[in-house]
TITORPA-247261 format. One record per residue (C-alpha): residue number from 1; residue in three letters; x, y, z. Coordinates in Angstrom, 3 decimals. Example, Ala and Ser with C-alpha at 12.3 -4.5 7.8 and 13.67 -1.06 7.14 Angstrom:
// residues 2
<site 1, "ALA", <12.300, -4.500, 7.800>>
<site 2, "SER", <13.670, -1.060, 7.140>>
This chain:
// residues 143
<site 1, "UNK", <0.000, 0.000, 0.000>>
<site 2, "UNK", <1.490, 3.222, -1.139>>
<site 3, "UNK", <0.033, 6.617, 1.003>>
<site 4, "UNK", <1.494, 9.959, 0.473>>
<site 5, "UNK", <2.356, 12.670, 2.681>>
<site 6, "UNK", <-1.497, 13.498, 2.932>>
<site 7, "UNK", <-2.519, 10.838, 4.523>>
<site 8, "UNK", <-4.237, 9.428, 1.273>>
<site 9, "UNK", <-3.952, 5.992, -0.092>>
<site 10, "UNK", <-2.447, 6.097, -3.974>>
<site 11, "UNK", <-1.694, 2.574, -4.401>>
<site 12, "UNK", <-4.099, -0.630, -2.773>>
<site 13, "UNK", <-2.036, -3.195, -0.947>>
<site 14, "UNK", <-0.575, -5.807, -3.617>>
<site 15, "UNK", <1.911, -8.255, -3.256>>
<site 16, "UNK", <5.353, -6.627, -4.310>>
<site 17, "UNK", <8.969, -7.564, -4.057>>
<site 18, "UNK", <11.836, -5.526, -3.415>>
<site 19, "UNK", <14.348, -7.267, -5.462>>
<site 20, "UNK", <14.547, -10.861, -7.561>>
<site 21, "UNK", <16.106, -12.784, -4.811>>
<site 22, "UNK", <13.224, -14.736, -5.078>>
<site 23, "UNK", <11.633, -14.442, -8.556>>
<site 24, "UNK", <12.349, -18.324, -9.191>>
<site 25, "UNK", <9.799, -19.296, -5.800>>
<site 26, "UNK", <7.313, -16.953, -6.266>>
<site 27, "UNK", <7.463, -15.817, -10.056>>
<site 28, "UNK", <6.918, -12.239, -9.899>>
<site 29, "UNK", <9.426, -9.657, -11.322>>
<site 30, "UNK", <10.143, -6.516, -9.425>>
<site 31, "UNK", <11.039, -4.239, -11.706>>
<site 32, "UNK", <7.686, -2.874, -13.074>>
<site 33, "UNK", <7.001, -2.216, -9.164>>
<site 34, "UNK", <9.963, -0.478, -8.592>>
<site 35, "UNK", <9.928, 1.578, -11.918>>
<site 36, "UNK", <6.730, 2.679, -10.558>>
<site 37, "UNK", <7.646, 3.675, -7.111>>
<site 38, "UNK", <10.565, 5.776, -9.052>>
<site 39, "UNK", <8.158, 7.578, -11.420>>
<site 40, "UNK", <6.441, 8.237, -8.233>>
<site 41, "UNK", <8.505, 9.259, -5.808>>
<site 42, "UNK", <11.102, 11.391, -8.874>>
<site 43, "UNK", <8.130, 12.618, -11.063>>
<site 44, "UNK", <5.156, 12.605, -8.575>>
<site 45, "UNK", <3.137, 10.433, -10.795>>
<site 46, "UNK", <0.747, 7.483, -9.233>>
<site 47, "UNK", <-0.283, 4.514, -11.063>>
<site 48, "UNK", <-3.786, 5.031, -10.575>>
<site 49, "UNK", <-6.151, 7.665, -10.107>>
<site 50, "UNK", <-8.751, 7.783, -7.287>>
<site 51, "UNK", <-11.333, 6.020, -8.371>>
<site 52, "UNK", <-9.065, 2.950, -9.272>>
<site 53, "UNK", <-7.759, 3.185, -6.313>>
<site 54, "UNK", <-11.173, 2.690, -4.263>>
<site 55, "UNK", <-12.486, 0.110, -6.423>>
<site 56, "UNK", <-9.345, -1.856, -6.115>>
<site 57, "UNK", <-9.288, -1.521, -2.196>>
<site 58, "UNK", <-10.209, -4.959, -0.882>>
<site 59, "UNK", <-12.680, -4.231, 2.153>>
<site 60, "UNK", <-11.891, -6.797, 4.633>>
<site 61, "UNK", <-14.400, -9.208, 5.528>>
<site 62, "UNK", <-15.775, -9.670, 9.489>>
<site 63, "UNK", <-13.491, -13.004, 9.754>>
<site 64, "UNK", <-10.513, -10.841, 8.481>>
<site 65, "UNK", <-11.406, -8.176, 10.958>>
<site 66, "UNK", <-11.718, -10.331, 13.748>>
<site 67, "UNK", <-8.407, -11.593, 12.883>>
<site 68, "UNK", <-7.050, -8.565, 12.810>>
<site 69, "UNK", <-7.761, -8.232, 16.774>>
<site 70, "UNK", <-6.649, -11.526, 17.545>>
<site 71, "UNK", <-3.546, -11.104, 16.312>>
<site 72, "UNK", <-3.081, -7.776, 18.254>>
<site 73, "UNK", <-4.573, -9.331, 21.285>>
<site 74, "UNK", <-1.647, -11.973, 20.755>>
<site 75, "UNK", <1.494, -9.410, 20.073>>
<site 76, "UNK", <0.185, -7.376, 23.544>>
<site 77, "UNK", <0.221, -10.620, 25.521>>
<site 78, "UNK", <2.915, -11.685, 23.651>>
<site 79, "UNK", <4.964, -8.280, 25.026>>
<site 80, "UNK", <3.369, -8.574, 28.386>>
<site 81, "UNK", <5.030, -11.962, 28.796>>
<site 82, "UNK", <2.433, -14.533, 28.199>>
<site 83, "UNK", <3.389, -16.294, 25.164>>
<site 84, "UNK", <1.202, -19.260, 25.968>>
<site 85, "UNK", <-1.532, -17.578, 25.944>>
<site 86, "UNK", <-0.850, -15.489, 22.863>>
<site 87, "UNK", <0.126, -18.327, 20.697>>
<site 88, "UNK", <-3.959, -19.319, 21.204>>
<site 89, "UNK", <-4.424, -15.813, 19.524>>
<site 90, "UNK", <-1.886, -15.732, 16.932>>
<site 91, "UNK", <-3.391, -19.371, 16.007>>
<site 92, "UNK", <-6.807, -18.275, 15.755>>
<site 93, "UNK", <-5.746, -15.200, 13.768>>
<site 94, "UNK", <-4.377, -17.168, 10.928>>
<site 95, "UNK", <-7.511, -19.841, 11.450>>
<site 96, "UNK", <-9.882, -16.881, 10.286>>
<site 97, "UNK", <-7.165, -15.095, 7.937>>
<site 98, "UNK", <-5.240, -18.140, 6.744>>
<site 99, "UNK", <-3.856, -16.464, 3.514>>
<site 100, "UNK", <-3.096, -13.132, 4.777>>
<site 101, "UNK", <1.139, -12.967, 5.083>>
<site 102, "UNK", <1.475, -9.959, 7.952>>
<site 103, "UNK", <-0.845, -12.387, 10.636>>
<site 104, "UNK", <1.058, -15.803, 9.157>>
<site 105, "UNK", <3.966, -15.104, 8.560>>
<site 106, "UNK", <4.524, -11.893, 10.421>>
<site 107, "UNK", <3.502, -13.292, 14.100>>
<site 108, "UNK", <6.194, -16.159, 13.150>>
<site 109, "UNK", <9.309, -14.065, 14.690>>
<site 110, "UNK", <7.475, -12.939, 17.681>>
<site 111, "UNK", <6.506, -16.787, 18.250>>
<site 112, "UNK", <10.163, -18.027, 18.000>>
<site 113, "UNK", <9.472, -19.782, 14.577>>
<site 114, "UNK", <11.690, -19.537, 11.125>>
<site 115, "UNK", <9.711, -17.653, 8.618>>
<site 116, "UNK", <11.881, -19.315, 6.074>>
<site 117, "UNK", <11.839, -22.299, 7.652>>
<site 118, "UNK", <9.880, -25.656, 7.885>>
<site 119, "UNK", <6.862, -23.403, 9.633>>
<site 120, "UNK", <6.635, -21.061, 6.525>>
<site 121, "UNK", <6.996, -23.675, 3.867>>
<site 122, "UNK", <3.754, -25.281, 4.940>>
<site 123, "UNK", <1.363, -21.967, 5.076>>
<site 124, "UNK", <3.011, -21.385, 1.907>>
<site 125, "UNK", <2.105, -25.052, 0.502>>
<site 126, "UNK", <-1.406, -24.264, 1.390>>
<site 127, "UNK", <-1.606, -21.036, -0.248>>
<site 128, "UNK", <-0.112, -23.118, -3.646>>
<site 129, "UNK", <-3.012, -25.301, -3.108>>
<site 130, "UNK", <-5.235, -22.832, -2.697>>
<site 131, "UNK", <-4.569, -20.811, -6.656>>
<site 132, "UNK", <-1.935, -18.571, -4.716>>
<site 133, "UNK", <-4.909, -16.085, -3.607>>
<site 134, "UNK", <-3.367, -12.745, -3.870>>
<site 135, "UNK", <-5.345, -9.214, -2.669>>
<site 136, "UNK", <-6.883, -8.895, -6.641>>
<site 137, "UNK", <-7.944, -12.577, -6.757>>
<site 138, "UNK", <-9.847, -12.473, -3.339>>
<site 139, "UNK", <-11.416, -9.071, -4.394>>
<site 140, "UNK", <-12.668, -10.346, -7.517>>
<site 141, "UNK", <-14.074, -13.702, -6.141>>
<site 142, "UNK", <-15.758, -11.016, -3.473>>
<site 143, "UNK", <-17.770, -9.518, -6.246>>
């Protein structure tokens, strides 16, 4: 998600890479992304106008929201010193969000697991299984 120094969003969230490291596992080039975020940031030019933007934004369901507070429930008692009982939380997060990558694979460093390890490679296995869902393809099976 790209937001400027308004506040406003110019760019829906999308799943981007920073470099090629990893082209060959997940087969998407970076360069158009990062020829964009140069015309932006050097010529002040978006990739999309407004509208686009909005009707790209992917409105998260009620499961995703609830996720979203179960996995913050789970990084507070996770600070606080009660990992057993935020694991419960960062579990159920990615029970009711299982293909979003900040709750799966972003909790896995707070929990002590490899997120390029043995861990990751299974959520990823299920999101190969599942079409590799990315934030267009869920938006446009939402209607």
């Amino acid at each position: 998600m790209w937001i400027d120094e308004n506040g406003r969003i110019v760019r829906p969230p999308a799943i981007e890479y920073g470099s090629n490291q990893f082209k060959d596992f997940h087969g998407k080039d970076c360069e158009p992304h990062l020829a964009a975020v140069r015309r932006w940031v050097r010529e002040d030019v978006v990739p999309m106008d407004a509208d686009e933007v909005a009707a790209r934004q992917l409105v998260p369901t009620q499961e995703e929201q609830l996720a979203r507070a179960e996995f913050a429930l789970a990084w507070f008692l996770q600070q606080r010193g009660d990992g057993e009982a935020a694991e419960k939380h960062f579990v159920r997060a990615g029970e009711l969000a299982p293909f979003d990558w900040t709750i799966r694979r972003g909790s896995m460093p707070i929990r002590g697991l490899d997120p390029m390890g043995p861990d990751f490679f299974e959520i990823f296995r299920e999101w190969m299984e599942a079409g590799r869902p990315d934030y267009e393809s869920i938006a446009r099976s939402r209607g």
